[in-house]
C-alpha positions in Angstrom: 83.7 103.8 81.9 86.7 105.8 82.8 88.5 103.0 84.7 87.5 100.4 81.7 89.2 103.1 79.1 92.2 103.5 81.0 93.1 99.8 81.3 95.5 97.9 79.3 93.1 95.1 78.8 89.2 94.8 78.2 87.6 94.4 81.0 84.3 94.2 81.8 82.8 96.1 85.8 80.0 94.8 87.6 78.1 95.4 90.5 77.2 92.5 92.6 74.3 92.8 95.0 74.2 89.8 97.6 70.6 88.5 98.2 71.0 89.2 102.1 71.1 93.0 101.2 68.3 92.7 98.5 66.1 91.1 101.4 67.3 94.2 104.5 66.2 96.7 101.6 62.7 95.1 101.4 62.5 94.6 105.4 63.5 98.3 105.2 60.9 99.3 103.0 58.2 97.0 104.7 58.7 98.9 107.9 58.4 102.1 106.5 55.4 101.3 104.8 54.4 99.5 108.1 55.4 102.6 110.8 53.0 105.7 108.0 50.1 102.7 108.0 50.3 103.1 112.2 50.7 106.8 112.0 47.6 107.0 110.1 45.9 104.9 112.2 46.8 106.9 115.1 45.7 110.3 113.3 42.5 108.7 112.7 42.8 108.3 109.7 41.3 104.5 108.4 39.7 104.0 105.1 38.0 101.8 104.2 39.5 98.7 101.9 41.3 101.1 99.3 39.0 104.4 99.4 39.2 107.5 102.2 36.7 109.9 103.0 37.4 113.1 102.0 37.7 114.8 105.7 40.3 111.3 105.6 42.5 112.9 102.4 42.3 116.3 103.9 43.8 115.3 107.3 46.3 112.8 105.5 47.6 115.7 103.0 48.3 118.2 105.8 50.6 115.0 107.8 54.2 115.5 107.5 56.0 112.6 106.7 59.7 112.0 107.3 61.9 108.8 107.2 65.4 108.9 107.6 67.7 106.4 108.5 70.7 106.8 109.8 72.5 110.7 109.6 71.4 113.6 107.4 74.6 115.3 107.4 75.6 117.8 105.2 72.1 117.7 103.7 69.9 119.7 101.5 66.3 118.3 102.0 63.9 120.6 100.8 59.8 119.9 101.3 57.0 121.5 99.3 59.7 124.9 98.4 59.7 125.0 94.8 61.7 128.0 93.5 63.0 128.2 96.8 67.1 128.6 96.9 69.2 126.4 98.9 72.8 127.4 100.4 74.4 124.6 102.3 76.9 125.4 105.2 79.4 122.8 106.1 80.1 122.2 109.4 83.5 121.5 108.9 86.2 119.5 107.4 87.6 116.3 108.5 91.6 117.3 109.0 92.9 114.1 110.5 91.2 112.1 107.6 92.6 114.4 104.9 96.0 114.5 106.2 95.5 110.5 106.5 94.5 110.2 102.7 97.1 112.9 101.7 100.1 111.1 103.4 98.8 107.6 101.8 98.6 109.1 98.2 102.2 110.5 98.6 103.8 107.1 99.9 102.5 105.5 97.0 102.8 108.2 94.7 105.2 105.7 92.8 103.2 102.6 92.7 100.4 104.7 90.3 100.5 104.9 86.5 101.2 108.1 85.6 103.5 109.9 83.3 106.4 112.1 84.8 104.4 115.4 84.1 101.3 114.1 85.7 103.4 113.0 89.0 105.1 115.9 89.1 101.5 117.9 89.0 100.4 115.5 91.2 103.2 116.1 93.7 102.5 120.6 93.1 98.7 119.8 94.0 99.1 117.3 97.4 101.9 120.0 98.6 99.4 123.1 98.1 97.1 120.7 99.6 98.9 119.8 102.2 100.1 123.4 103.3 96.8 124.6 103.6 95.7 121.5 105.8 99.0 122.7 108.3 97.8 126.4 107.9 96.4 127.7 111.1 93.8 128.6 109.0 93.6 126.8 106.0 91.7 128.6 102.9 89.0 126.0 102.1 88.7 127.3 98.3 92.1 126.4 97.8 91.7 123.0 99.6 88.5 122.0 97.5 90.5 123.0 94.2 93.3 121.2 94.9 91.6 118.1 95.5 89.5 118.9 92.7 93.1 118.8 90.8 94.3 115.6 92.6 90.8 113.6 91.7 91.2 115.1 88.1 95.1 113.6 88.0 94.2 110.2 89.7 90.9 109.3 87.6 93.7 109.4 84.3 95.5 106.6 86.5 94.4 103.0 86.7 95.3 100.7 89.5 94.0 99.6 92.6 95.2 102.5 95.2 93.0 105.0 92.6 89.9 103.1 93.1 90.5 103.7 96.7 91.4 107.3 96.5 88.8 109.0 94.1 86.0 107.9 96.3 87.5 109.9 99.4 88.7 112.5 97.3 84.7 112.6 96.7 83.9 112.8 100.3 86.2 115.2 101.3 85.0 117.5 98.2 81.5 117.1 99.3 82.6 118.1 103.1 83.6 121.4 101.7 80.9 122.0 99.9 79.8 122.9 96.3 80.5 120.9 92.7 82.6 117.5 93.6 83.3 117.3 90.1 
């Protein structure tokens, strides 16, 4: 809805889903469904058309049941803990990439929409940014803020380059833990 406000014209956004991916999220789900059938099989666990016996439930309520498919980074899965806190510890963040994404935002800096005084804040936050990223050892608070700042600035812009950005603004935020927003 942002992007749609901040064009010039109307324009309407729309997610298209391709039937190929539609049909690997089915197979996906088929073989999930397919791979806890086996598992209670091999537990012993049968039934009988659609009923269990009760020793059945008991033994299928104490299985532990995990599918994940592909990695579970910078995750925080909790089972059966309600109430329970959760503190996530990063395990680091991506330099290379962020001085990749800072150095593309500032040779383009021109070709975005924005007025003088949001270029110029624009240009404060990536060289904060930036200094901390070249800081033997960079303050992470001040890193996530600053991109906070920089995501804040870019969504306000429309164009092509900001569709790119905000997304791995997002991903670097998330790499350092705490709100993205």
């Amino acid at each position: 809805m942002k992007l749609q406000r901040s064009m010039n014209y109307p324009a309407q956004v729309q997610l298209f889903v391709s039937t190929a991916t539609v049909a690997g999220v089915l197979d996906e789900v088929r073989n999930v469904i397919l791979k806890w059938a086996m598992k209670l099989e091999q537990d012993g666990i049968l039934g009988e058309g659609l009923s269990f016996t009760l020793k059945e439930r008991e033994t299928a309520s104490k299985m532990n049941v995990n599918n994940f498919f592909g990695s579970v980074h910078h995750s925080q899965i909790q089972q059966d803990s309600a109430g329970s806190p959760q503190i996530q510890v990063s395990g680091g963040l991506d330099l290379p990439g962020l001085r990749a994404l800072l150095g593309d935002i500032k040779a383009n800096i021109e070709s975005v929409s924005l007025s003088p005084e949001s270029r110029a804040e624009l240009r404060a936050e990536l060289s904060t940014v930036e200094s901390q990223v070249e800081s033997p050892r960079p303050k992470y608070p001040i890193i996530r803020e600053g991109l906070r700042s920089v995501r804040h600035i870019l969504e306000g812009a429309a164009g092509k380059l900001t569709v790119d950005w905000v997304p791995r603004l997002v991903g670097f935020l998330s790499q350092l833990g705490g709100p993205t927003s």
